[in-house]
C-alpha positions as CSV (number, residue, x, y, z in Angstrom):
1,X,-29.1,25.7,-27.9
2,X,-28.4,29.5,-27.0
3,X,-26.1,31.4,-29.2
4,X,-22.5,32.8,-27.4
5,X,-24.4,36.3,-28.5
6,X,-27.3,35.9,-26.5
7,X,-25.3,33.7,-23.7
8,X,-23.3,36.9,-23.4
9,X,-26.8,39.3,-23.9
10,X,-28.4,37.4,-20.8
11,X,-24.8,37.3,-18.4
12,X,-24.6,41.3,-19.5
13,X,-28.3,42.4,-18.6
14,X,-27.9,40.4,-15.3
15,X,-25.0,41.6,-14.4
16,X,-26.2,45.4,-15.0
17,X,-29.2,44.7,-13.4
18,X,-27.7,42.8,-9.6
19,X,-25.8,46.4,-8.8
20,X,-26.1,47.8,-5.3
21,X,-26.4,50.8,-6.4
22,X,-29.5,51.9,-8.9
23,X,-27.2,55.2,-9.9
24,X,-24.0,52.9,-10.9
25,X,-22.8,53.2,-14.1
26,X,-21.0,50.4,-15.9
27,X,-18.3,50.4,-18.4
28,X,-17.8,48.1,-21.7
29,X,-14.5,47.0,-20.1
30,X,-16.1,46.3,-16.5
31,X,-19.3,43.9,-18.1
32,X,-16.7,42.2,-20.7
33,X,-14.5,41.4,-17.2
34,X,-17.5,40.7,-15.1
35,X,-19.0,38.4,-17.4
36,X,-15.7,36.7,-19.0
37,X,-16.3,37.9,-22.5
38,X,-14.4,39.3,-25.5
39,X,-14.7,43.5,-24.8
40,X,-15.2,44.2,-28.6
41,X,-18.1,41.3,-28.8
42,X,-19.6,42.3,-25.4
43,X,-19.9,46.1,-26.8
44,X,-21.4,45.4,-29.6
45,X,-24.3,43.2,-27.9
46,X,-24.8,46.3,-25.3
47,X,-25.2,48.4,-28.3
48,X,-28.0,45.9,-29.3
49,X,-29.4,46.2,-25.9
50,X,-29.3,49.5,-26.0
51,X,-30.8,50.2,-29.5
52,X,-33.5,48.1,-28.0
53,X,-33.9,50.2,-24.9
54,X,-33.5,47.0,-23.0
55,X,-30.6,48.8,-21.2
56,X,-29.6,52.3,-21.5
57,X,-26.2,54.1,-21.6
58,X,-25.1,57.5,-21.3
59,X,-21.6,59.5,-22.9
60,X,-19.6,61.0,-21.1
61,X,-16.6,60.9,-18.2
62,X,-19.3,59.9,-16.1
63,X,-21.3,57.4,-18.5
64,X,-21.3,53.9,-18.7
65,X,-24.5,51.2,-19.3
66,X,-27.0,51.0,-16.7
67,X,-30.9,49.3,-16.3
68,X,-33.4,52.1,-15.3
69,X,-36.3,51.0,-12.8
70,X,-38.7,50.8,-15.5
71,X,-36.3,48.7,-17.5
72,X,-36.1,46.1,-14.5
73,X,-40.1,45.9,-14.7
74,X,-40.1,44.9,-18.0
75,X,-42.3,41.3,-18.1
């Protein structure tokens, strides 16, 4: 049986990685909405993602989590 952490770990790294566009940037708020999960739970499992460079994020007005091409090759 899966954890709701790493239920919400798997929707979240899914969800970053199905975007259209390689260059989108997503928001705590839009993968908590897009994956039906508590904001303050969901950003605290990106910041484990990220820690773990299975994601990355960047600050900023125009920052937000993304997957980078290299990320999505990952076996």
């Amino acid at each position: 049986m899966l954890s709701e952490a790493c239920k919400n770990a798997i929707r979240a790294v899914v969800y970053l990685a199905t975007q259209e566009d390689p260059d989108t940037r997503c928001t705590v708020h839009e993968v908590a909405e897009a994956i039906h999960g508590p904001e303050a739970f969901v950003a605290k499992i990106l910041q484990s993602l990220r820690k773990d460079e299975i994601i990355s994020a960047t600050k900023g007005p125009n920052g937000g989590m993304y997957i980078t091409a290299k990320q999505a090759q990952r076996p």
